[in-house]
C-alpha positions in Angstrom: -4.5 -12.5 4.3 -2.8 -9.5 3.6 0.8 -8.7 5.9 1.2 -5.9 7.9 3.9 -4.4 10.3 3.8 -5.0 13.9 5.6 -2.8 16.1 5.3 -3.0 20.1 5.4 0.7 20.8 6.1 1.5 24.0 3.5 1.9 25.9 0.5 1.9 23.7 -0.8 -0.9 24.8 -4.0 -0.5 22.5 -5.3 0.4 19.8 -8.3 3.0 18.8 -11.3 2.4 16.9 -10.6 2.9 13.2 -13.2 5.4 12.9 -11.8 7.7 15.2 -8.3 7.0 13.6 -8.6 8.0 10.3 -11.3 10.9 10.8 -8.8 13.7 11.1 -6.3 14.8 9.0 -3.1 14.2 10.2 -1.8 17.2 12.3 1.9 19.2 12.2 3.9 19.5 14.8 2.5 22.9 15.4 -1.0 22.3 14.1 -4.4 21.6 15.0 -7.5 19.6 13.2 -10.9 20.9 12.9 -12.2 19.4 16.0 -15.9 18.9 14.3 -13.9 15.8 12.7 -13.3 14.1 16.0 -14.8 11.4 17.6 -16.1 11.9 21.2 -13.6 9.3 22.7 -11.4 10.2 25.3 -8.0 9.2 24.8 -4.9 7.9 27.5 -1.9 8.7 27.7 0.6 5.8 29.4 2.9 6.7 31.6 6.2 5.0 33.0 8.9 6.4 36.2 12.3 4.8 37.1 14.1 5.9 39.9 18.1 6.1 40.0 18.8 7.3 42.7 20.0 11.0 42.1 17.2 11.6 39.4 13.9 10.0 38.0 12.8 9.5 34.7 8.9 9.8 33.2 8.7 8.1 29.9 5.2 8.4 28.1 3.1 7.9 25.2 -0.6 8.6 23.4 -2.3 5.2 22.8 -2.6 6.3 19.4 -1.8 7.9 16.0 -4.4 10.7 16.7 -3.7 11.8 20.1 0.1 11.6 19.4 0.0 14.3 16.5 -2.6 16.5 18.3 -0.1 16.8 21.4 2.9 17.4 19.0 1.6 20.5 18.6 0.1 21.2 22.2 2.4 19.5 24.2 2.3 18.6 27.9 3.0 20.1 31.7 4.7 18.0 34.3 3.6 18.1 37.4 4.8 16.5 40.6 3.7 15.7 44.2 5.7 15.0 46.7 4.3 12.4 49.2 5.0 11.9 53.3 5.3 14.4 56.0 5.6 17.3 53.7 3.1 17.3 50.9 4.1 19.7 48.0 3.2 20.4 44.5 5.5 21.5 41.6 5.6 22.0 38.2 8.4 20.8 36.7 8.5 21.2 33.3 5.1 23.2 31.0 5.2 23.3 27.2 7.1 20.4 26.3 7.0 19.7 22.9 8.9 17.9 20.2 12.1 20.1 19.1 11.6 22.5 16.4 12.5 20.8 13.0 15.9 23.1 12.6 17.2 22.5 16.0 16.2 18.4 15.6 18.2 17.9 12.7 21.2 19.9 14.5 20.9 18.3 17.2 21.8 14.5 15.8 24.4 13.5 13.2 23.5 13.6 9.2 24.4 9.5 9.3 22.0 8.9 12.0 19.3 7.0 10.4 17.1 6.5 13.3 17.0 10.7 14.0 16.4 11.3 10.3 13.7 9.0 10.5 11.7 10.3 14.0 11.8 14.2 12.2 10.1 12.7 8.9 7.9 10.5 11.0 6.9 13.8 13.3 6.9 16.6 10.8 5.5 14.6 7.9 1.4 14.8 7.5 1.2 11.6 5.8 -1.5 10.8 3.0 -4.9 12.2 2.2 -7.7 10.5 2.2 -7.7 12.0 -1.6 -4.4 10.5 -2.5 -4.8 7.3 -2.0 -4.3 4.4 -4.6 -7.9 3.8 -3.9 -10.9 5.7 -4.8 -10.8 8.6 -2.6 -13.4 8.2 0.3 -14.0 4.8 -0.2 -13.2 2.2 2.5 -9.8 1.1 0.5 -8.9 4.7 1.0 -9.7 4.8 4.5 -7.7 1.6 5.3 -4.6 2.8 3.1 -5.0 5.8 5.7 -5.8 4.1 8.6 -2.9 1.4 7.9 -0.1 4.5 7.0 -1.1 5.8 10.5 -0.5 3.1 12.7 2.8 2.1 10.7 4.0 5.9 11.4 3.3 6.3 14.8 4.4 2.7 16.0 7.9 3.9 14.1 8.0 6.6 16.1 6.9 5.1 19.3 9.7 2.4 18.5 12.7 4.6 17.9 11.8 6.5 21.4 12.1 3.4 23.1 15.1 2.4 21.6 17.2 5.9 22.3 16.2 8.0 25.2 17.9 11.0 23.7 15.5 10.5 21.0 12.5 10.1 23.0 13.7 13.6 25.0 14.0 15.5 21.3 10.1 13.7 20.5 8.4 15.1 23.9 7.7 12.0 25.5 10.5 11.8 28.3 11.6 14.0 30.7 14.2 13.8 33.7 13.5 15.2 37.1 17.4 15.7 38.7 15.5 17.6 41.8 14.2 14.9 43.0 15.6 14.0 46.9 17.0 10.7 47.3 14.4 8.3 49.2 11.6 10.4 48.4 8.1 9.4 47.5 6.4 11.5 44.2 3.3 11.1 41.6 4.2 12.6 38.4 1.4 14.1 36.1 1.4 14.0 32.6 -1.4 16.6 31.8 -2.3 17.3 27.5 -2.3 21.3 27.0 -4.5 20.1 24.0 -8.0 21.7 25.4 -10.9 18.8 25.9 -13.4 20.7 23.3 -10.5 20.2 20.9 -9.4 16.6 21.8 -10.2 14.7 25.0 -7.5 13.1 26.5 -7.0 11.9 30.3 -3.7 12.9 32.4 -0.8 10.2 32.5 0.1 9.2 36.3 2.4 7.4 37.5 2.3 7.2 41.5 4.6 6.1 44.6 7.6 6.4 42.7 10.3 6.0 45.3 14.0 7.3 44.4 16.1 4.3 45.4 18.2 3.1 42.3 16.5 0.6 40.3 18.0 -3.0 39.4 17.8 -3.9 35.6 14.3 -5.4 34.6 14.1 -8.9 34.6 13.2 -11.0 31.2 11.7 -14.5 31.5 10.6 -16.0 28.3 10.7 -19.3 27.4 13.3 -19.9 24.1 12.5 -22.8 21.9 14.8 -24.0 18.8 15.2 -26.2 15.6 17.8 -27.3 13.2 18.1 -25.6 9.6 20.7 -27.8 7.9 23.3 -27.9 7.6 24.7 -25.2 9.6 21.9 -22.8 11.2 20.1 -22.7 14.3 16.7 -20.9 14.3 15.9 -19.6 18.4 11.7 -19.0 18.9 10.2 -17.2 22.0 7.3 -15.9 22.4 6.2 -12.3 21.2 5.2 -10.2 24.7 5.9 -6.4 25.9 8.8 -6.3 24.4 9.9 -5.1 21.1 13.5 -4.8 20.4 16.1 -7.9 21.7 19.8 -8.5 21.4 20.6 -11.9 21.3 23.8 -13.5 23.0 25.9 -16.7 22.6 28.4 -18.7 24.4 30.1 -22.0 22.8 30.4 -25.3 24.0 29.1 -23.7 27.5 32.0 -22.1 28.2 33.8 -18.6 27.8 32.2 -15.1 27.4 29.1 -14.1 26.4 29.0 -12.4 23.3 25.9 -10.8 21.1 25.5 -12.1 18.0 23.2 -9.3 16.7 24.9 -6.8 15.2 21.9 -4.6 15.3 19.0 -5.0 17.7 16.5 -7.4 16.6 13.1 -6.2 15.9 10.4 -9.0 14.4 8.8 -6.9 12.0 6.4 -8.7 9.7 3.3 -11.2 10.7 0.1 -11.8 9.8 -2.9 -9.7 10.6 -4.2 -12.4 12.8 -1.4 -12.5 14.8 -1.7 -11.7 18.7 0.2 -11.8 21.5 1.8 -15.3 22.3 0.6 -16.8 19.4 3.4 -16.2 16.5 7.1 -16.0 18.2 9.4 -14.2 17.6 12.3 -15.9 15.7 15.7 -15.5 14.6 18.4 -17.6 13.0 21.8 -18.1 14.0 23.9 -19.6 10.6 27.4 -20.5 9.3 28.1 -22.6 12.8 30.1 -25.6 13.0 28.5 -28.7 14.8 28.8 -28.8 18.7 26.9 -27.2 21.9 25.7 -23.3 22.1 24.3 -21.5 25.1 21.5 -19.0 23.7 19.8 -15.8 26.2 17.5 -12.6 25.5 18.2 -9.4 26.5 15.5 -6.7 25.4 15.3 -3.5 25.7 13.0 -2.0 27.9 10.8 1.3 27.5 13.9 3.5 29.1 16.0 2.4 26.4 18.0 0.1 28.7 19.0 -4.1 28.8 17.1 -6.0 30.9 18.6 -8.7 32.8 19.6 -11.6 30.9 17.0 -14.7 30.2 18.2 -18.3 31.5 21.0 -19.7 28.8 19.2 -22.2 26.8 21.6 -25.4 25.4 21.6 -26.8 21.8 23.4 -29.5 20.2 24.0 -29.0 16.5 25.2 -32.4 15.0 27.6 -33.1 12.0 24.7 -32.3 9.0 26.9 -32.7 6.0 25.2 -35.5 3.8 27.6 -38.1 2.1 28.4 -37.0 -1.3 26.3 -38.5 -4.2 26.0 -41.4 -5.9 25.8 -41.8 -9.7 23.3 -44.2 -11.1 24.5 -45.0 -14.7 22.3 -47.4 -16.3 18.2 -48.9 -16.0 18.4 -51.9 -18.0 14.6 -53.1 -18.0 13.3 -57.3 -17.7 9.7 -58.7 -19.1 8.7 -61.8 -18.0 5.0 -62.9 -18.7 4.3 -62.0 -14.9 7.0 -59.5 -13.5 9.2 -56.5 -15.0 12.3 -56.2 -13.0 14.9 -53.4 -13.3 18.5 -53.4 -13.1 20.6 -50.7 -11.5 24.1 -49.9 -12.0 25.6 -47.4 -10.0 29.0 -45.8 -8.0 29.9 -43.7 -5.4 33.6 -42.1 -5.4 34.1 -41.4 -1.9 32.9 -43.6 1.0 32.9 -41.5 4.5 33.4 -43.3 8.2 29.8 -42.8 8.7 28.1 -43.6 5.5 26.0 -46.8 6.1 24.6 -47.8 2.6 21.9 -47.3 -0.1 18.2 -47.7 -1.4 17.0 -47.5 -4.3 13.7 -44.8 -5.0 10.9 -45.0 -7.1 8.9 -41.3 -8.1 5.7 -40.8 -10.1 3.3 -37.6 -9.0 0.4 -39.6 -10.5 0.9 -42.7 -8.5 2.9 -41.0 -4.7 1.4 -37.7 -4.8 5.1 -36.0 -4.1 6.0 -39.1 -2.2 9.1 -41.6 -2.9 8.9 -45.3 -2.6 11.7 -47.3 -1.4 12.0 -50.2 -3.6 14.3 -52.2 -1.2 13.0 -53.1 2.1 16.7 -53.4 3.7 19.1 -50.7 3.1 22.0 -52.1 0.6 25.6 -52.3 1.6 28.2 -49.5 0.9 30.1 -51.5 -1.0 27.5 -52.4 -3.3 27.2 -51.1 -7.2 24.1 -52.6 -8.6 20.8 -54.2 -7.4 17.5 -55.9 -9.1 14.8 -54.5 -7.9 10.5 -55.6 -8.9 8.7 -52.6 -11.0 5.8 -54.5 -12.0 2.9 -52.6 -12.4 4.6 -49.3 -11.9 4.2 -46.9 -14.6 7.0 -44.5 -16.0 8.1 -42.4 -13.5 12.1 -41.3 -11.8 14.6 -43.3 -9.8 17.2 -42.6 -7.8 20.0 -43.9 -5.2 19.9 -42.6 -2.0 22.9 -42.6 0.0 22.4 -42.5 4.3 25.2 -41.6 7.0 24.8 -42.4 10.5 23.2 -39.7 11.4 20.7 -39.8 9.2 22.1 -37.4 6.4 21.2 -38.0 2.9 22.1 -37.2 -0.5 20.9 -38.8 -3.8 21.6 -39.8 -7.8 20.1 -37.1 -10.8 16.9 -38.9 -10.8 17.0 -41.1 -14.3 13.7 -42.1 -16.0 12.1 -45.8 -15.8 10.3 -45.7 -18.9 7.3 -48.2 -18.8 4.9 -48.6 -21.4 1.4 -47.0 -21.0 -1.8 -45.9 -22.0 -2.1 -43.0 -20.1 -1.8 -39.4 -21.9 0.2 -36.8 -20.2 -0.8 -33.9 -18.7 -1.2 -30.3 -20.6 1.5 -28.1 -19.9 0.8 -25.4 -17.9 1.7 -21.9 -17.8 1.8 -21.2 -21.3 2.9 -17.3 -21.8 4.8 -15.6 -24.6 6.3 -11.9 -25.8 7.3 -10.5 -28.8 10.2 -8.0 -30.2 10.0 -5.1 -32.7 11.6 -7.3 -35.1 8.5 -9.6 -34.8 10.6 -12.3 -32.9 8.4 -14.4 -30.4 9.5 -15.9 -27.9 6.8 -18.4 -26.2 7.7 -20.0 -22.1 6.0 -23.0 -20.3 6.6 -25.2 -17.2 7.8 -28.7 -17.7 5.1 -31.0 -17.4 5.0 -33.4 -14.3 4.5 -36.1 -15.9 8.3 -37.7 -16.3 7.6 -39.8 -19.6 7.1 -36.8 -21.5 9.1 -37.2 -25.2 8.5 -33.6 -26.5 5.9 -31.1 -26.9 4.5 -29.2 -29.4 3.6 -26.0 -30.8 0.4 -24.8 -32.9 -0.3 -21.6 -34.0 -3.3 -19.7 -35.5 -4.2 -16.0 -36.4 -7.4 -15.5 -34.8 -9.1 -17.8 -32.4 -11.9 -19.2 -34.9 -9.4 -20.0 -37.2 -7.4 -23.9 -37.1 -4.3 -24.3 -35.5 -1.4 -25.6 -37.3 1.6 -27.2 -35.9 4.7 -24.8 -36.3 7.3 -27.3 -34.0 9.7 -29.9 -35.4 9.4 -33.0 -33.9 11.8 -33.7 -30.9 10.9 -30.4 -29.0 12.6 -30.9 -25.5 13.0 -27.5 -24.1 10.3 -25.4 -22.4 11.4 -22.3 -25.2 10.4 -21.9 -28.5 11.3 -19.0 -30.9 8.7 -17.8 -33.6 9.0 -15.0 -36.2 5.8 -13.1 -37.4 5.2 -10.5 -39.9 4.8 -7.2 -38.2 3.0 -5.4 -41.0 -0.3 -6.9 -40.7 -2.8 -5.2 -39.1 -4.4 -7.6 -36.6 -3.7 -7.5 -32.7 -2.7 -10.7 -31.3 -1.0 -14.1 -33.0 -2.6 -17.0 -31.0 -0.3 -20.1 -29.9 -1.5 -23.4 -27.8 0.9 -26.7 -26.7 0.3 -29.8 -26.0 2.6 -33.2 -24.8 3.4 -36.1 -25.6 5.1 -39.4 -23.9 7.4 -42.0 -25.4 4.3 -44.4 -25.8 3.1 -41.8 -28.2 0.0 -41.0 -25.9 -0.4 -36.8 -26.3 -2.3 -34.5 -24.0 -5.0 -32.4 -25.0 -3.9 -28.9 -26.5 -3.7 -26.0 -24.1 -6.0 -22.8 -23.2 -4.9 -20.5 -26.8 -2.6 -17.4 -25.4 -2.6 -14.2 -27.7 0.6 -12.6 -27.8 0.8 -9.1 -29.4 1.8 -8.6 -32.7 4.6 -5.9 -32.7 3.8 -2.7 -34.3 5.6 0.0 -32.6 4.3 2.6 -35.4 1.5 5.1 -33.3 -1.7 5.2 -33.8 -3.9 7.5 -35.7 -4.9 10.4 -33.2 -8.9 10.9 -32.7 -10.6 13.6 -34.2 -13.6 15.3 -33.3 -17.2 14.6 -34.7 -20.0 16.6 -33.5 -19.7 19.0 -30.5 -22.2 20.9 -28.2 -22.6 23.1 -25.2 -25.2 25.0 -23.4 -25.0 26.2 -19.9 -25.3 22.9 -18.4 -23.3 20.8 -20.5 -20.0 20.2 -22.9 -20.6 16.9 -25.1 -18.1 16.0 -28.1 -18.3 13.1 -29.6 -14.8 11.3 -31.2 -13.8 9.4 -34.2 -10.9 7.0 -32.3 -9.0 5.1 -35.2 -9.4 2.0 -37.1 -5.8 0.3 -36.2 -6.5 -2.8 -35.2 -4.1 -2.6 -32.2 -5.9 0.1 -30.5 -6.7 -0.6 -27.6 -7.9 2.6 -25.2 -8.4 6.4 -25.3 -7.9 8.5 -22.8 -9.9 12.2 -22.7 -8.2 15.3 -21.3 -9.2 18.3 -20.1 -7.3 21.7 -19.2 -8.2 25.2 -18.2 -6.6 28.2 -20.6 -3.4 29.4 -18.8 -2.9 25.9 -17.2 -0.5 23.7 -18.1 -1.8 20.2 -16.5 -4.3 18.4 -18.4 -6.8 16.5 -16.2 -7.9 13.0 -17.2 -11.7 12.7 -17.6 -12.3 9.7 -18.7 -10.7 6.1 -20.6 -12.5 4.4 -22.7 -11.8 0.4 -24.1 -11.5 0.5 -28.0 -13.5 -3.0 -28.0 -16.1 -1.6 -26.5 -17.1 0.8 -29.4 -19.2 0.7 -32.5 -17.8 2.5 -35.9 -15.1 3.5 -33.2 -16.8 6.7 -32.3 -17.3 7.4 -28.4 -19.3 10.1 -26.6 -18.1 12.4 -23.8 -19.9 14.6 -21.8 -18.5 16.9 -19.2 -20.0 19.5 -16.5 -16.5 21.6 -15.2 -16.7 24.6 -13.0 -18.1 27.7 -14.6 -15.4 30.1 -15.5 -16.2 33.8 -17.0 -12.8 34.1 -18.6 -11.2 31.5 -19.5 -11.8 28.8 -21.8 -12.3 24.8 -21.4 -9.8 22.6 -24.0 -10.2 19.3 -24.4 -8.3 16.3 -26.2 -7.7 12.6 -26.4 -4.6 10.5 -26.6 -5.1 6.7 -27.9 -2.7 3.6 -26.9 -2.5 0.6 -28.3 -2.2 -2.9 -26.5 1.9 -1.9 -26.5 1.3 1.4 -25.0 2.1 2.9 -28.1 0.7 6.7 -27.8 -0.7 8.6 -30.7 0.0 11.7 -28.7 -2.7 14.2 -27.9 -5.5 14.7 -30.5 -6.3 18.5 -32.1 -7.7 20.1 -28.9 -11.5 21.6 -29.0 -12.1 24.0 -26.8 -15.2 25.8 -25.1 -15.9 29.2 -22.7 -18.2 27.2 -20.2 -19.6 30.8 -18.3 -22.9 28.9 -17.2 -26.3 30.7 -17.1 -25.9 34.4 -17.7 -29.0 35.5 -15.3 -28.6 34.2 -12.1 -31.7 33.3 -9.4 -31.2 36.2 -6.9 -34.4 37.1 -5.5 -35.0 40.7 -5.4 -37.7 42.5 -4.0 -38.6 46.4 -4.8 -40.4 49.2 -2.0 -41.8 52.2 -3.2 -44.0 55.1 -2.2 -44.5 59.0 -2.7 -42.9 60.9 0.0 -45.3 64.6 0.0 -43.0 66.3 2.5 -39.7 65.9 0.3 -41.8 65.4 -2.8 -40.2 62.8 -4.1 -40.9 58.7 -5.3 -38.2 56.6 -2.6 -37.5 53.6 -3.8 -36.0 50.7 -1.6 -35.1 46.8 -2.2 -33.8 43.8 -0.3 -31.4 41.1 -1.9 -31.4 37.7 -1.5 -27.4 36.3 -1.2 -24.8 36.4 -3.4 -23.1 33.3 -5.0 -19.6 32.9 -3.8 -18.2 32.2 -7.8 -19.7 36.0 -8.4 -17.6 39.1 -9.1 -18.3 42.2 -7.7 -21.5 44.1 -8.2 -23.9 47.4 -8.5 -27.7 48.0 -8.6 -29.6 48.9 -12.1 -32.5 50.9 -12.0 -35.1 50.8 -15.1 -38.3 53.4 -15.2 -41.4 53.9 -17.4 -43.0 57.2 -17.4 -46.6 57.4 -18.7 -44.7 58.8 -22.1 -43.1 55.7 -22.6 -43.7 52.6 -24.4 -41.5 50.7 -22.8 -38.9 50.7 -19.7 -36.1 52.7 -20.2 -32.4 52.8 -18.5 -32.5 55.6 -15.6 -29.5 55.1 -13.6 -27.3 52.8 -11.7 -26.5 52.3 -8.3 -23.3 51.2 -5.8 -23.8 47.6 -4.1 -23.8 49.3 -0.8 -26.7 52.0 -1.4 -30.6 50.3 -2.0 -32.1 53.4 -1.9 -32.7 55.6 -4.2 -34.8 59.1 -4.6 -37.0 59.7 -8.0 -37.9 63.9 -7.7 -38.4 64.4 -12.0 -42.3 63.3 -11.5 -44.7 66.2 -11.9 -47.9 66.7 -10.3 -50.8 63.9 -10.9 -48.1 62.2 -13.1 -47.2 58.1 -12.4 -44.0 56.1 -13.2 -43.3 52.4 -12.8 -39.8 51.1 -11.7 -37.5 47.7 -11.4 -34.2 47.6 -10.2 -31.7 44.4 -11.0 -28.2 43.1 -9.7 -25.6 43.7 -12.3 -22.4 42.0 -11.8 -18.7 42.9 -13.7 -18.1 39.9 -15.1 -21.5 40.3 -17.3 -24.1 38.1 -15.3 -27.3 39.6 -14.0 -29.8 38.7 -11.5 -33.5 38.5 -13.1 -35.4 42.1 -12.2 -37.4 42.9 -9.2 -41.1 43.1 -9.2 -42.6 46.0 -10.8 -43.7 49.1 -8.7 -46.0 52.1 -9.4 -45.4 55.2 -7.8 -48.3 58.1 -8.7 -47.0 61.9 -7.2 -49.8 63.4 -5.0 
C-alpha cells in the first residue's frame, strides 16, 4: 500500500470529498477559480479562543485545501459580541488576509526555514492536472493532484500551529487586546469569499470568558520496548495532537530535561492508518543501562506546551552480549547406525555473568530460518569441545552460542557440516549483469541458500536458440564473474545463465538466460524519409529507421517554423517493425503562415542517440473555402432606381483573420460572372444603379478573408429594373 504523509493540522478535523478537492485549480493568494468548477458543498471553517486575561486569542482554519486557498485571497471579518447586561456588537478586524509576499519574507529571518516554507506553501499554485507524471486527466493525475493538495495545506496548517507569529502572517489568528477582563464574547469568523463563488459557513466560537487560562492538559497512555543494546523506543497513541517534545529524567531523580532537540512530528504511515490505531513512536539511543522517567508535552493549536503527561518508568538492563567464541574444527564419525560430530572450540575472555554454551545446528531446507540446539543442557564455560549426534541431518551450518545471565548472546562464524547427499542445490537467484565500452562484463548473483554449495558456474551463448557453453573454471566461489566480448559485432544482447553445485557433486538446474547489452557506443544511423503526403486533413510520412541491430526506439518530433521546442509525437519500438519502416500520421493546428517540420531521433538499447534525422516539413493551412453560410436579398427599388442588395452571415471561426465582402454580377451581356466590387466587413449593403431600363442582372456576394481563405458564395439572385 502505497505511504503517504500524515499531518494533524490544526483544526481540520476532516477531510473533503476528492471530487470537490481536486476540481479547481489551485488559487493565489489574490486569486479566484472559475466558480462553474466547484462542487455545491458547503465548506467549515474551525474555530478556537483562549482567554489570558488582558487579551483573547481566535485561532482558525478551512477544513480543507480548497477553502483554504479561496480565502487566501478573500480573507475574513471578525466580529464580536459581547454577552451579559450590555449586549454589543463590534467588528474587530475586516480584510484579514495572508501578508503580501514582499512584506512576509521581510518580516522573518532568511535562515528561518519554517517562514520560507509557509510563503512557498501560500503563494505557490501547485501542479496541473496537465503536469502530472500521469496521463493528464486521468485518475493517476487526479490523485497526484489530489495527494499534492492535502500534503500542502496540512504543511501549512502545521507550521501555523507550531508558531503563532506565523499563523498571524497566514490569516488564521488574530488577538483581540480590547477585550475587558471577566467578560463574556462570541467571536465570528465570517469568509468575504461570496457563497455563489464558494460556500463556506462562519467559524464561532462562543462563551469565551477572559479569565487566564491554565495550560492544556495531555493524558496519553506511553508504552515502551528495548532496542539492544542501548535504545529505548517510547509508543503513544496518535490523537489531536501533532507536534510533541519529549522529556527525560534519570534514575528518577534530578531535572527534567527534553531530549528532542527539535519538536517531534510522526510524519509517515500507512494509508490505512487512523486515529488510535498506529502510535506514534520515537527512540531514545546511546543510553547506558539503569532507570529513566519518560513524559509528553505537545503543543497545542495556540502554539503553546501543554501540561506535562504522567512520567512513565523503564529499566534498561546490561545488553552487551559476551564476546564470541571461535569454533576451530568439525571432525565428522560414521558408524553403521549414527554420525557424530566433534567440536573444538575457545573463548578468550570469560565475563562474571557468562553462564556457558550450546552448540547450533542450521539448514533452510530442513528449519525453515530456524536453529536447533543440539545439546539439551547448556555446556559449561569452561568447556572447549563437545560430541554431539548429527545423524540424519544433512549439510547445513553450526555454531557456538555463548549466553550471559541475562540472556545476552553472541555466537561462532557459522562453519559448514558437510554430509553426504543426494539432494541438488538450489538455482541461484538474481542473476543480473552490465557491460563497459571496452566490452568488459561484469555478471552479479546472490549466494545460494543452500550451505553445501562447492562452486558455481557460468554458460554463455549468443542468441537464446543457440547452446550454451560453459565459460567458468572449475572452483568458482564468488558471486562475480568478469567476461570480455567483442564489441564490433552487430547483435544486441550476449546471453549468460548459472547454475550450482554441492560437494556431493549434485548441480542445480541452469538459471532463467539474462541478455546483457553488447557495448557499442558508436550512434545509430539517423531515419530517413520514404514517402510523404498531406491534404487538408492530414500529414503522413512514412520512415526508413536503421538496420543496426542495437536499435531499439524512435522517437518523432514536431515543431512550428520560428519555434524552437520540438514536440514529441510519438515513439515507436524497433522490434515492433517490418523492413524497419514505420508510419506516422499527424493532424496539428492549421496555421496560414508558417510551416510544420518534422524529424526523428533513434536510440539504441544504451541510449545511444543518432541525433535528429533530416527534417520534412509541410504548410498545413487546412481547407481553403470555409463553411460560412451566406444568404443574399435583393429587389428593384423604382423610387431610387436602383437594384439593393442585402446578406446575412453565419459566424466567423475564431482561427480566421480579418475580413471584407466580394460581390460577383452577370449582366445579360455576359457569359459568365464577372468581379464588380468589394465591400467592408461592416457594410452588407450594397446599391447596383448601372442597370438600364427592362434590363436584368444576377449577383452573389462571398466572405473574403486576408489570410487567402474564402467562404463558399451566396445563393444566386436576379434583379430585373422596372
Amino acid at each position: 500500500m502505497k505511504k503517504t504523509f500524515r499531518y494533524i493540522a490544526l483544526l481540520a478535523a476532516q477531510v473533503c470529498t476528492l471530487s470537490l478537492a481536486v476540481a479547481q485549480p489551485a488559487a493565489s493568494a489574490s486569486g479566484t477559480a472559475d466558480a462553474d468548477t466547484i462542487a455545491r458543498h458547503k465548506f467549515q471553517i474551525h474555530a478556537l479562543a483562549r482567554a489570558f486575561g488582558d487579551s483573547i486569542v481566535i485561532r482558525w482554519a478551512p477544513e480543507e485545501y480548497v477553502p483554504w486557498k479561496y480565502l487566501n485571497g478573500y480573507g475574513y471579518t471578525i466580529t464580536r459580541v459581547q454577552k451579559g447586561v450590555e449586549f454589543r456588537e463590534d467588528t474587530l478586524a475586516t480584510d484579514i488576509h495572508p501578508l503580501p509576499r514582499r512584506e512576509f519574507m521581510s518580516r522573518f529571518a532568511e535562515t528561518d526555514s519554517m517562514a520560507a516554507i509557509a510563503v512557498e506553501l501560500i503563494f505557490n499554485k501547485g501542479t496541473g492536472l496537465d503536469q502530472t507524471q500521469s496521463a493528464p486527466g486521468s485518475a493517476g493525475s487526479v490523485m497526484e493532484v489530489y495527494d499534492e493538495q492535502q500534503n500542502m495545506f496540512g504543511f501549512a496548517m502545521l507550521a501555523a500551529e507550531l508558531r503563532p507569529d506565523l499563523a498571524e502572517a497566514m490569516g488564521l489568528r488574530f488577538v483581540d487586546r480590547t477585550a475587558v477582563r471577566g467578560a463574556r464574547y462570541d467571536y465570528l469568523i465570517k469568509p468575504q469569499v461570496p457563497d455563489s463563488i464558494l460556500p463556506v459557513w462562519d467559524g464561532l466560537v462562543m462563551d469565551v470568558v477572559n479569565e487566564p487560562a491554565d495550560a492544556t492538559p495531555y493524558h496519553t497512555e506511553i508504552a515502551d520496548s528495548i532496542v539492544p543494546p542501548k535504545g529505548i523506543i517510547l509508543t503513544w497513541p496518535k490523537d489531536r495532537f501533532a507536534v510533541f517534545h519529549i522529556e527525560r529524567r534519570d534514575n528518577e531523580q534530578g531535572e527534567w530535561r527534553r531530549i528532542n532537540e527539535h519538536p517531534y512530528v510522526p510524519m509517515e504511515v500507512t494509508s490505512e492508518d487512523v486515529i488510535g490505531e498506529q502510535p506514534n513512536k520515537y527512540l531514545d539511543d546511546n543510553l547506558e543501562p539503569g532507570v529513566y522517567e519518560y513524559r509528553l508535552r505537545a503543543v497545542d493549536p495556540f502554539g503553546q506546551l501543554t501540561a506535562p503527561t504522567q512520567a512513565h518508568r523503564v529499566e534498561l538492563k546490561e545488553m552487551v552480549p559476551p564476546s564470541p567464541p571461535i569454533l576451530h574444527q568439525i571432525i565428522l564419525e560414521r558408524t553403521d547406525t549414527m554420525t557424530t560430530a566433534r567440536l573444538i572450540w575457545h573463548k578468550d575472555t570469560l565475563e562474571d555473568d557468562f553462564v556457558g554454551y550450546l552448540p547450533m545446528y542450521y539448514n533452510a531446507n530442513l528449519l525453515y530460518g530456524q536453529w536447533l540446539p543440539l545439546r539439551n543442557h547448556m555446556l559449561a564455560p569452561t568447556d572447549t569441545a563437545c560430541t554431539v549426534n548429527v545423524t540424519g541431518l544433512q549439510t547445513g551450518s553450526i555454531a557456538i552460542v555463548a549466553y550471559d545471565s541475562n540472556g545476552n548472546v553472541s555466537a561462532s562464524l557459522p562453519q559448514t557440516l558437510r554430509i553426504s547427499d543426494i539432494t541438488p542445490p538450489q538455482i541461484p537467484l538474481n542473476l543480473r549483469g552490465a557491460s563497459l565500452p571496452s566490452g568488459e562484463v561484469t555478471l552479479l548473483w546472490s549466494p545460494s541458500p543452500d550451505e553445501d554449495v562447492m562452486e558455481y558456474e557460468i554458460w554463455k551463448a549468443n542468441a537464446l536458440n543457440h547452446d550454451f557453453i560453459r565459460i567458468s573454471d572449475r572452483g568458482l566461489r564468488d558471486t562475480i564473474f568478469h567476461d570480455t566480448i567483442s564489441v564490433d559485432a552487430n547483435q544486441r544482447y550476449i546471453y549468460y545463465c548459472i547454475k550450482a553445485t554441492d560437494y556431493s557433486g549434485n548441480a542445480s538446474a541452469l538459471s532463467a538466460p539474462i541478455g546483457v547489452p553488447v557495448p557499442n557506443f558508436e550512434p545509430p544511423t539517423p531515419c530517413r524519409p520514404d514517402s510523404v503526403y498531406s491534404d487538408d486533413q492530414v500529414i503522413r510520412i512514412t520512415w526508413i529507421g536503421s538496420a543496426e541491430a542495437d536499435v531499439k526506439w524512435h522517437r518523432v518530433y514536431r515543431r512550428l517554423e520560428g519555434e524552437q521546442r520540438w514536440t514529441l509525437l510519438a515513439v515507436v519500438d524497433a522490434d515492433q517493425l517490418t523492413d524497419h519502416k514505420f508510419t506516422v500520421e499527424d493532424r496539428p493546428p492549421y496555421d496560414q503562415k508558417r510551416r510544420y517540420y518534422y524529424a526523428v531521433e533513434t536510440l539504441d538499447v544504451l541510449g545511444c542517440s543518432s541525433g535528429l534525422s533530416f527534417q520534412k516539413s509541410f504548410l498545413f493551412q487546412g481547407p481553403r473555402i470555409l463553411d460560412i453560410p451566406v444568404k443574399l436579398m435583393g429587389e428593384y427599388v423604382r423610387d431610387r432606381d436602383e437594384a439593393r442588395l442585402t446578406w446575412d452571415i453565419g459566424s466567423i471561426p475564431e482561427d480566421c483573420s480579418d475580413y471584407y465582402y466580394v460581390i460577383y454580377r452577370k449582366s445579360e451581356a455576359d457569359d459568365d460572372f464577372r468581379f464588380l466590387l468589394s465591400r467592408p466587413k461592416d457594410d452588407v449593403v450594397f446599391a447596383d444603379r448601372s442597370l438600364g431600363k427592362g434590363q436584368q442582372a444576377q449577383y452573389y456576394v462571398f466572405i473574403q478573408f486576408d489570410d487567402g481563405r474564402r467562404s463558399h458564395h451566396s445563393d444566386i439572385v436576379t434583379i430585373k429594373h422596372k
